[in-house]
C-alpha positions in Angstrom: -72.4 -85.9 -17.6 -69.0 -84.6 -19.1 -66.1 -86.4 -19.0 -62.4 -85.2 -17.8 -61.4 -85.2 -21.7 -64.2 -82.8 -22.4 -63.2 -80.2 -19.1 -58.9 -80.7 -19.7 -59.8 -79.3 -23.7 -62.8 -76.7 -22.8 -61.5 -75.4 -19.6 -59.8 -72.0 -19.8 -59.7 -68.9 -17.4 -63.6 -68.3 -17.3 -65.5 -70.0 -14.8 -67.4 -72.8 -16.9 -70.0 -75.2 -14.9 -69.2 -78.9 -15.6 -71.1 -82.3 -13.9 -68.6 -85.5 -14.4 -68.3 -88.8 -12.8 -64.8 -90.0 -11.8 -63.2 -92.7 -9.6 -61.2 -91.5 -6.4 -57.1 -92.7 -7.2 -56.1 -91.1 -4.0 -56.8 -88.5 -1.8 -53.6 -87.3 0.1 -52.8 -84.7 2.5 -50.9 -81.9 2.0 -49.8 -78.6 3.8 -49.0 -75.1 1.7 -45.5 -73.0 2.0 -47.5 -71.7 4.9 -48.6 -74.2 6.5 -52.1 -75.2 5.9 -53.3 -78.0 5.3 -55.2 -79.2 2.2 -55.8 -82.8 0.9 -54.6 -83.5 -3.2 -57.9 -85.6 -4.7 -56.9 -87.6 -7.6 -59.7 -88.6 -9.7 -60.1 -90.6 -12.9 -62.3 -91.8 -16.2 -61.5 -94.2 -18.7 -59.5 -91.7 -21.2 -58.2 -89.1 -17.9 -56.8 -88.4 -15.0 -56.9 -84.9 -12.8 -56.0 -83.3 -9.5 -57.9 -81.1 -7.3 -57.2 -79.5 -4.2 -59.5 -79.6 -1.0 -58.0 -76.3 0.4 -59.3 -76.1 4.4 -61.8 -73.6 3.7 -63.8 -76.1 1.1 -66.9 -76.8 2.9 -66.2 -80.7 2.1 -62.6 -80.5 3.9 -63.3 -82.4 6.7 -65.2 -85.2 4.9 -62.4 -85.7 2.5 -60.1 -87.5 4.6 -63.0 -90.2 4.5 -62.2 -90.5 0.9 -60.6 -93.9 -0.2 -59.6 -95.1 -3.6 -61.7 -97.1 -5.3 -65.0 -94.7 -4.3 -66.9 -93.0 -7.4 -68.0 -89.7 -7.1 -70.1 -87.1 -9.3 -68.4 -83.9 -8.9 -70.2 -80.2 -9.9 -68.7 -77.0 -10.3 -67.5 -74.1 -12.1 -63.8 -75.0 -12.8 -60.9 -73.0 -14.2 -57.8 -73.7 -16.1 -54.7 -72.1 -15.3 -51.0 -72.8 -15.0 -51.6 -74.7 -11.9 -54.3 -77.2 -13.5 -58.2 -77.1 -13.0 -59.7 -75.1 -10.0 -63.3 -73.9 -8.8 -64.4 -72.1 -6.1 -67.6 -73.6 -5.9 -67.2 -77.7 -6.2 -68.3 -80.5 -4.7 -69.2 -84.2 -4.8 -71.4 -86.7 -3.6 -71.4 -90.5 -4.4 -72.4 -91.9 -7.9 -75.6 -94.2 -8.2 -75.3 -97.6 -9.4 -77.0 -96.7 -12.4 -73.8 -93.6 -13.2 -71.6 -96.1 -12.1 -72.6 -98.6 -14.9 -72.3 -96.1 -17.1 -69.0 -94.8 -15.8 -67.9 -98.1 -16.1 -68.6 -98.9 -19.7 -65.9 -96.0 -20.7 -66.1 -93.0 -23.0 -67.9 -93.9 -26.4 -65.3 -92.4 -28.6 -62.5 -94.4 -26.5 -64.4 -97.3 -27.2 -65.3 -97.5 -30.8 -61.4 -96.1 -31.2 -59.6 -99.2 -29.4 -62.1 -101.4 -30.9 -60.4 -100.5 -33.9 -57.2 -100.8 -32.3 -57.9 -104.2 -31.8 -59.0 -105.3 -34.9 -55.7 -104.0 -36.7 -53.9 -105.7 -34.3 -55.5 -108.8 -35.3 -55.2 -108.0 -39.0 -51.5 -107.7 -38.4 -50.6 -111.0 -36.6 -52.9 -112.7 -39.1 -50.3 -111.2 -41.6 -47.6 -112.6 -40.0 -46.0 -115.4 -42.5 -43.8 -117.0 -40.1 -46.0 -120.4 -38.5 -44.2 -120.0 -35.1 -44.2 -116.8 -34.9 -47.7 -116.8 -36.0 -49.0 -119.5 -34.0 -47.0 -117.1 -30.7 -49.0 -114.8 -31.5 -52.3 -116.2 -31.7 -51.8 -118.5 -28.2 -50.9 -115.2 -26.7 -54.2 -113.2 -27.7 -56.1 -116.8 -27.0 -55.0 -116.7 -23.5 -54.4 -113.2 -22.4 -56.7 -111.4 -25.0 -59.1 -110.0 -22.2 -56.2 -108.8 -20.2 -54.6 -106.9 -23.0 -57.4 -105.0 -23.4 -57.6 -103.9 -19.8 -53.9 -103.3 -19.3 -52.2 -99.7 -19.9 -49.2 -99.1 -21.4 -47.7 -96.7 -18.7 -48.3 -95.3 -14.9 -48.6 -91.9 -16.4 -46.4 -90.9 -18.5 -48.2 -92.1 -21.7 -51.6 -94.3 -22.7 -51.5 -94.4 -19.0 -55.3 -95.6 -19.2 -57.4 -98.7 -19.7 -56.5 -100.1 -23.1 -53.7 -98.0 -23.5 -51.7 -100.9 -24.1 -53.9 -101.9 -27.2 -54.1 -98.3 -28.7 -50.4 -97.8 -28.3 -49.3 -101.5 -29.5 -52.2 -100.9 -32.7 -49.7 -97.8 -33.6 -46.8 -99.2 -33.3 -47.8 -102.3 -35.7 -49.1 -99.6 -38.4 -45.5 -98.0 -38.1 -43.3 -101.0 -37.9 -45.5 -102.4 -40.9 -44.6 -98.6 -42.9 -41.3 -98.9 -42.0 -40.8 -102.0 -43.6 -41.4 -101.0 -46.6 -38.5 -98.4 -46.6 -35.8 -100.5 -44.9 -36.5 -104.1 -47.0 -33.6 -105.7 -45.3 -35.6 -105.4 -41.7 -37.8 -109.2 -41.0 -41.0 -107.8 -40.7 -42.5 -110.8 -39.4 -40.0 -110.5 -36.5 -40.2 -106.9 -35.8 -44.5 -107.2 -36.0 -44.2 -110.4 -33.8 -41.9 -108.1 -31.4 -44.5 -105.2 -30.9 -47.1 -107.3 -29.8 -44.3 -109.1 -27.1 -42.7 -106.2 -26.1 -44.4 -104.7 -23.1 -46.6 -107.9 -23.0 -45.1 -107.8 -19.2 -47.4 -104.9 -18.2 -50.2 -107.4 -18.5 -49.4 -108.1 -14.9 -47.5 -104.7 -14.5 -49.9 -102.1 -15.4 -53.2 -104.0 -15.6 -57.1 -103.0 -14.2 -59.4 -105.4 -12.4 -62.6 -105.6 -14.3 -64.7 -102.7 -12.9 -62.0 -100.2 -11.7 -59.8 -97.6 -13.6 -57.3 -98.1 -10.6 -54.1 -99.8 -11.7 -53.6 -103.1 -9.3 -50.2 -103.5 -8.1 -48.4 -107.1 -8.3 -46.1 -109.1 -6.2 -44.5 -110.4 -9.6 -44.4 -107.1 -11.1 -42.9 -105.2 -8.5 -40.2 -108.0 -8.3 -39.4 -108.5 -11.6 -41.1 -105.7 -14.0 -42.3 -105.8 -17.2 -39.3 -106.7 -19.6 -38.3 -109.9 -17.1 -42.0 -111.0 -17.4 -42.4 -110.5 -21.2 -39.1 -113.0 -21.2 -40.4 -115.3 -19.1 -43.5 -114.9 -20.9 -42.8 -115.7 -24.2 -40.7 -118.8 -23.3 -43.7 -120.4 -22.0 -45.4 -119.4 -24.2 -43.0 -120.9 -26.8 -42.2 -124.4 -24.8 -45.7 -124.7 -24.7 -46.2 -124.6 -28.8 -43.0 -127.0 -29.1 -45.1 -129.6 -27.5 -47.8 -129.5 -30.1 -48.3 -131.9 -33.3 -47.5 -128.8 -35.3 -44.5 -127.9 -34.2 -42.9 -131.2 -35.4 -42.6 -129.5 -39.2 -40.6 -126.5 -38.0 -37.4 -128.5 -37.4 -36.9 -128.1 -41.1 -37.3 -124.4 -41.4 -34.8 -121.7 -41.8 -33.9 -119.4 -39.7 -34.1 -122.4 -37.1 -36.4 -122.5 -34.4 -33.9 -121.6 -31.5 -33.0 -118.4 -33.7 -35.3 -117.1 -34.0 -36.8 -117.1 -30.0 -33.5 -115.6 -28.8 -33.9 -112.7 -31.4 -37.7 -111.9 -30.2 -36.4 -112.1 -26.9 -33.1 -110.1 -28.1 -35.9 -107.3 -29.1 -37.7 -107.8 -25.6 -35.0 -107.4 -23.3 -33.7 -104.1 -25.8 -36.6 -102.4 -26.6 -35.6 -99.5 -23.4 -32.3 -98.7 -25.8 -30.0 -98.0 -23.2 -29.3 -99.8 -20.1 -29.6 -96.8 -17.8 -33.0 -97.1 -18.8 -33.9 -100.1 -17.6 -32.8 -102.7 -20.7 -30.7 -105.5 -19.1 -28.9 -105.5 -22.8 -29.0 -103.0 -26.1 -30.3 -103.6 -29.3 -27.8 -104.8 -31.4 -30.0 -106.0 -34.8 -31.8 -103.8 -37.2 -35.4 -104.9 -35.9 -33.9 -104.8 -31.9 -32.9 -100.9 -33.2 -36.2 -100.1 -34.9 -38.7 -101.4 -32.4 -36.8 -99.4 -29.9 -37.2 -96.0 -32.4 -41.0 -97.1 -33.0 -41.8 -97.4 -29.3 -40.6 -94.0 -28.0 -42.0 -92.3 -31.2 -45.5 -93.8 -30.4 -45.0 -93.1 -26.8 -43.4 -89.1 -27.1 -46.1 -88.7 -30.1 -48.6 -89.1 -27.6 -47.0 -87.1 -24.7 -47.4 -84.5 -26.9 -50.9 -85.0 -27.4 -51.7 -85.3 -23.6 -49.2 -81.4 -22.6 -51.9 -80.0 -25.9 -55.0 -81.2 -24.1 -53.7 -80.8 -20.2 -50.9 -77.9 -20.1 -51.6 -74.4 -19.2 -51.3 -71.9 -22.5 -48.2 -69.5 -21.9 -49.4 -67.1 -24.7 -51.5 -68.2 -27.4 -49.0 -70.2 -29.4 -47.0 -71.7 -26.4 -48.0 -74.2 -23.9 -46.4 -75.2 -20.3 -44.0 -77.9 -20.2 -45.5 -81.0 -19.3 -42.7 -83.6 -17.8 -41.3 -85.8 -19.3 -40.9 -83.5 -22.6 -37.8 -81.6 -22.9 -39.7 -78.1 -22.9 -42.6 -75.8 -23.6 -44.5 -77.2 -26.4 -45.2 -74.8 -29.2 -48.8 -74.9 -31.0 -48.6 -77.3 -34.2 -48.8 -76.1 -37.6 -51.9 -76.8 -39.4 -51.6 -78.8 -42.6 -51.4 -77.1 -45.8 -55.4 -75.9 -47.2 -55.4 -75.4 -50.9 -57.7 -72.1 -52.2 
């Protein structure tokens, strides 16, 4: 089978025939400028997302308002890529075995190995981390909520809006913030590391999959509260919790004291938006609080970009379609430099 990846990069305006397996998200209904009606089928994979319509003279059209999230489907057809998204004459669908759903399931191989990876220098960075209590926050946070992490995306849609998307964006974020640190010397790297991992740890419950689903669940606590009130609240457990072990008896003798230094991770938490119009309750107003919040929407416009290259519609051949929430029409990149 192909996956969405595989059809959003290949499809173009030629009719090309494609077999994938996909999840239903939603299937609503919908009317044209004239007044017909035609249902919007949202279907995803463990890297992808895309919209088809079920226009009123698809011979499926009355069978789709059966359609409920949650179902898998196989989908063929011969699909085209336009300025409008994916379209095909011809498609239809019919429910995945239990075998394809497995398989479905176990996500896209190249995903896999990639956030695998993710993971790993994740690891490799807290273990870096010099600070004990900032260490040992860490390492009781990837104890405890390690599994969830690795389901949990790091956005609805806008950006690593996927399972693991959270890991994958978090893993590149660490690589930077350890770069950067090495330019600006003055910045406390263990802080700033420490603050990564923390700072949408509140989409655990916010943006998060059950275990064999690519639907996002939706949460009392995190419609409520969302995820920068339950990273707070998070990390003080957390943080309580540790103060209560044998251990923590030798950090009333270090420097930066142990007070300090919570209230500037959760300084860097409650910041990490930049502005309060966008949803921080206060702005950064430290070096790392600054940083983490340049790091975080590089990372996440970085990868925007990425997502109009392999979804938007080409304009000509070295201009793509806006894709929202970039400014404008994205231009192709420039290849690197190749020496004769």
């Amino acid at each position: 089978m192909n996956t969405l990846s595989q059809i959003l990069l290949e499809a173009n305006e030629s009719p090309i025939s494609y077999r994938f397996g996909s999840q239903v998200q939603s299937c609503l209904p919908r009317t044209t400028k004239s007044q017909k009606p035609y249902y919007e089928l949202q279907l995803v994979d463990s890297r992808e997302s895309i919209s088809l319509k079920v226009w009123n003279n698809h011979p499926q059209f009355d069978h789709a308002l059966s359609l409920r999230a949650g179902q898998f489907l196989a989908v063929d057809g011969q699909f085209t890529k336009n300025k409008y998204g994916l379209d095909s004459p011809d498609w239809k669908w019919e429910p995945l075995s239990e075998d394809e759903i497995d398989v479905l399931l176990s996500g896209d191989p190249k995903l896999i190995t990639k956030q695998k990876a993710d993971w790993e220098s994740i690891l490799s960075d807290i273990n870096e981390i010099k600070d004990p209590r900032l260490n040992a926050l860490c390492n009781s946070f990837i104890n405890e909520f390690g599994d969830k992490f690795k389901r949990a995306a790091a956005a609805k849609k806008n950006h690593h809006a996927r399972r693991g998307g959270l890991v994958e964006h978090v893993a590149y974020m660490m690589k930077s913030a350890v770069a950067l640190c090495q330019v600006y010397t003055e910045i406390n790297k263990d802080l700033l590391v420490t603050a990564v991992l923390f700072h949408d740890c509140g989409k655990l419950w916010e943006n998060n999959y059950p275990e064999r689903d690519f639907h996002q669940t939706h949460s009392l606590h995190a419609e409520a509260l969302g995820h920068i009130c339950l990273g707070i609240e998070l990390v003080n457990k957390i943080w309580r919790d540790l103060l209560c072990e044998d251990e923590a008896s030798e950090w009333r003798e270090l420097h930066p004291a142990n007070e300090k230094i919570k209230v500037h991770l959760l300084h860097l938490i409650a910041s990490h938006h930049g502005t309060l119009e966008f949803g921080s309750p206060v702005v950064p107003k430290t070096p790392e609080a600054h940083l983490l919040h340049y790091i975080d929407n590089m990372d996440a416009k970085l990868e925007m970009c990425r997502m109009a290259y392999r979804k938007s519609a080409k304009l000509s051949p070295t201009l793509y379609e806006k894709m929202f929430p970039l400014p404008g029409n994205q231009l192709e990149p420039l290849d690197n430099f190749q020496p004769l």
